[in-house]
C-alpha positions, 0 to 999 in steps of 0.5 A: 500500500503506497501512500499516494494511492490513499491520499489527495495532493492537500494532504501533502500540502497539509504535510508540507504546512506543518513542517514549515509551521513547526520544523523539519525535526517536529514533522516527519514523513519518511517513508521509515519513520511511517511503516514502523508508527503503522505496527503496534505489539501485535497488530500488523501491518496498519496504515502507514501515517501521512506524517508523525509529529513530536512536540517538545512542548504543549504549544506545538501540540495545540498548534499541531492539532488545530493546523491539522483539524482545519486540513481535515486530517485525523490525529491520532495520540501516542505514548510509549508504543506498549499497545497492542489493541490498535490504541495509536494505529491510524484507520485511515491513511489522512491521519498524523501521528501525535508522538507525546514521548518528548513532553516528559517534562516533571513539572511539579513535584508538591511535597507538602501538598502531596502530588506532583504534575508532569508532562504525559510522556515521562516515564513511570520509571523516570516519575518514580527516580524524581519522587524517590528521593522525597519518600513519596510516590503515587497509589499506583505507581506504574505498570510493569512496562513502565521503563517504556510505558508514558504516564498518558499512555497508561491514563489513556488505557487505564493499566495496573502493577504497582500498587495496585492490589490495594490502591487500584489503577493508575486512574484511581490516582489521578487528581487532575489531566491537561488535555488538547482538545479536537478544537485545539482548545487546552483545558484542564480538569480537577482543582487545576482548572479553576482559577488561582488554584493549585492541582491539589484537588480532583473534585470541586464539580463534575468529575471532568478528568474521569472522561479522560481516562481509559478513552483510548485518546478518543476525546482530547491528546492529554499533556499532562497530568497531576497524580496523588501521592503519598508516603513510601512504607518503610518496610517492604515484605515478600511472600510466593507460594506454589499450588497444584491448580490454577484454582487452588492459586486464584482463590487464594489470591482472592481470599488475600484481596480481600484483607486488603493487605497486598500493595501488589501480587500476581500468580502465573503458570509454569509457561510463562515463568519459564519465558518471562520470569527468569529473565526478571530474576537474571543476574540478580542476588539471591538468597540460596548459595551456589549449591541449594540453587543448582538442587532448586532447593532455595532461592535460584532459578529453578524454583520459579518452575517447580510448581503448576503455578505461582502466586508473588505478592508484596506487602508493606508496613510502617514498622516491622511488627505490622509488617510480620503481622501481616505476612502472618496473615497472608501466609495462613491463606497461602498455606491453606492449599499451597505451599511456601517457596522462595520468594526470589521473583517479587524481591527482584521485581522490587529491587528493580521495579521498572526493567526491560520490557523483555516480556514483548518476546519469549524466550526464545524470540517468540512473539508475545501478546495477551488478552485481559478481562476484570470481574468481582472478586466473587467471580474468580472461580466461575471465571477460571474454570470457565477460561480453563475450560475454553483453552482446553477445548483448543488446545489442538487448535494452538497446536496446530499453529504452534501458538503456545498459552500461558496466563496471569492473574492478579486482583486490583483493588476490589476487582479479579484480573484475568490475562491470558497470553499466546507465544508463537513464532512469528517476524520480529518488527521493528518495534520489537527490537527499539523496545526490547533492544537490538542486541537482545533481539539479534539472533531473532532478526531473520525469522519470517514472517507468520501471518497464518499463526498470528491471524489464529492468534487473532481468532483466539482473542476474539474467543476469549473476548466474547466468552469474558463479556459473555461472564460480564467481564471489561476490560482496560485498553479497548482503542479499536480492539476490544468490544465496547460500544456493542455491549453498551446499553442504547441509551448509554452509547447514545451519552458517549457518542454525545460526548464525543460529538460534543469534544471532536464534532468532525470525528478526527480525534483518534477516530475508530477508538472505543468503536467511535466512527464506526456503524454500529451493527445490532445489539450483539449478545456475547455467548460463551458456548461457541467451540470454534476458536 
């Protein structure tokens, strides 16, 4: 697909006044830099961008937006490229790519009143070195891509890790967005609108940041952002269990949820720690000496797959005596149909909390994607057996395609996280490489592509899409993947698309996000009983 077969000639006026308007180094329209903003993590190949503009600041954004609405060109926002449900991939070829990455500013750190504002493109890894030396950090502190990961990337598709079994998302933290809208208007929500005041506050009226958070870049490119903050417990404790069952494991993550006494925790199965985990725990200490670890009797590498699955939690406390308190607590639940092993995985998360994103791959190279949904806690065990149950039935069907499964689960707040993944060997993009590193990525470069596993990977999804709406599950990072407006009531996608109309009236804002643009079809009742993948 050649640019020129999509596009009118104003189009490359249009590309062409943008350059003047903000420079060559701010507007770039290569035919390089085009094909690698039209991939994300999984979905490929997409439409090439007419141009990708980086602001270094927010009057270029504002000026990149209006300059482009009155050409008629579609804008799409993008943070740090951890997507992998189309979140910043155009649907059509007049679009401009809006790479948020440079604003990475941190505006404001605020330690007597609490929060700290920052531009949308710093890093959760670059936040938590600037607020480390204060004691504080946000309630959610960032997911586990936050070494790549943006702050309105993950206020954009609503993400978790850090923190979150006891304080939610990243959304939960948020006191505050400055966000350019269609019309190239700045606004900001929260106590930082009003006048003579500071971002202390999210409340005060309406709650207008909420609308900005989890929209995909729907309704405005966010700027900025103000965060909670609060103080770091002194001291940190860890806890892994091994189970028999996925079951067994998800209760008790569940039982535990429900103390409120885990900052944040995941169980996984024996796949995925072979193709993620390891690599997290690599060249870090451990606790076992040399020959303990060899017999995965302590503390080394074997032990992260000794077990069918694995539960990691982390629990913090303002002295010693409540820290021990708890791990008491949260060891009884775990022992109940578990057993205790070395707590090497959570220790070396937090020992380094933000490292390289080496999970976009396996461990071989294989390529890595994940599907996700959330429940009431009181759903877990219908929801696993449910999902074990449809994985099974197609198991011959990833066979057949080489397609490996693992799964993760987690609970957020007072919510159950169910993530599913796939592997398969497939091309290696050149995301993948700038992500994970060209070194690492090396002695994958030559593998071809594979279209024929990667759509089977597709289908898997969808499966897995249809049977968690179907057990009343949502889901985080919809953008144009996931189901959305379909599985709205009338009445409420009538208020979204008002909404929509009202921020971007010509419909260029991101345009197909959260189904938005789209012709939406009749109600669609989602069913899990189907046996096709």
């Amino acid at each position: 697909m050649w640019m020129t077969e999509y596009v009118r000639a104003d189009d490359f006026l249009a590309v062409e006044m943008l350059r003047q308007a903000l420079g060559d180094d701010r507007v770039l329209a290569d035919q390089s830099t085009r094909d690698y903003y039209a991939n994300d993590i999984f979905w490929q190949p997409g439409i090439p961008p007419l141009a990708v503009i980086v602001p270094k600041s927010v009057a270029e954004v504002v000026e990149a937006v209006k300059m482009a609405v009155t050409e008629g060109l579609s804008i799409v926002p993008r943070g740090g490229g951890m997507s992998c449900t189309k979140g910043y991939l155009p649907d059509r070829a007049d679009s401009v790519v809006i790479d948020a990455c440079g604003l990475d500013d941190i505006i404001e750190l605020n330690a007597d009143d609490l929060y700290a504002t920052v531009g949308a493109g710093c890093t959760w890894d670059r936040l938590n070195a600037a607020l480390e030396p204060t004691g504080l950090r946000a309630g959610c502190w960032g997911p586990l891509s936050g070494a790549n990961a943006t702050v309105g990337g993950a206020l954009s598709q609503n993400s978790a890790f850090f923190g979150s079994a006891l304080n939610g998302t990243v959304a939960e933290t948020v006191l505050g967005v400055t966000v350019v809208l269609a019309s190239g208007d700045k606004i900001t929500t929260g106590s930082g609108g009003r006048k003579g005041a500071r971002p202390f506050s999210r409340h005060g009226g309406p709650d207008f940041t909420g609308m900005f958070l989890g929209d995909n870049g729907a309704f405005g490119i966010k700027v900025a952002a103000t965060l909670r903050l609060g103080p770091r417990p002194p001291a940190t404790g860890c806890l892994s269990f091994g189970f028999n069952s996925m079951l067994d494991m998800v209760l008790a993550q569940t039982d535990m949820a429900r103390t409120r006494l885990v900052s944040e925790g995941f169980g996984i199965d024996r796949n995925k720690a072979g193709h993620d985990m390891l690599r997290i725990c690599d060249g870090l200490p451990v606790a076992a000496s040399a020959g303990e670890a060899a017999t995965g009797t302590a503390g080394g590498m074997p032990v992260l797959t000794a077990h069918n699955y694995m539960l990691h939690i982390v629990t913090e406390a303002d002295t010693q005596e409540e820290l021990c308190r708890k791990m008491d607590v949260l060891r009884e639940i775990g022992s109940r149909n578990g057993v205790e092993i070395e707590n090497t995985l959570p220790e070396a998360m937090r020992s380094k909390p933000f490292s390289p994103v080496w999970g976009m791959l396996g461990s071989n190279g294989e390529r890595w994607v994940p599907i996700h949904a959330l429940f009431p806690l009181s759903a877990a065990r219908k929801v696993t057996e449910a999902n074990e149950a449809f994985f099974a039935e197609r198991k011959w069907f990833m066979g057949e395609h080489g397609i490996q499964y693992s799964v993760m689960s987690m609970t957020v707040g007072n919510e159950f996280f169910l993530e599913p993944a796939f592997y398969w060997h497939d091309e290696i993009t050149p995301l993948h490489a700038r992500s994970v590193g060209e070194d690492m990525v090396r002695p994958w470069m030559g593998r071809p592509a594979n279209p024929e596993s990667r759509k089977a990977v597709a289908e898997l999804r969808r499966g897995a899409q249809q049977l968690y709406a179907g057990l009343g599950g949502v889901n985080w990072q919809i953008a144009r993947d996931y189901p959305y407006a379909e599985l709205l009531d009338p009445e409420t996608w009538a208020f979204a698309q008002a909404i929509k109309r009202a921020l971007d009236p010509a419909g260029l804002m991101n345009p197909g996000s959260l189904g938005f643009g789209l012709t939406r079809s009749s109600p669609i009742v989602w069913s899990n009983s189907s046996k096709s993948a």
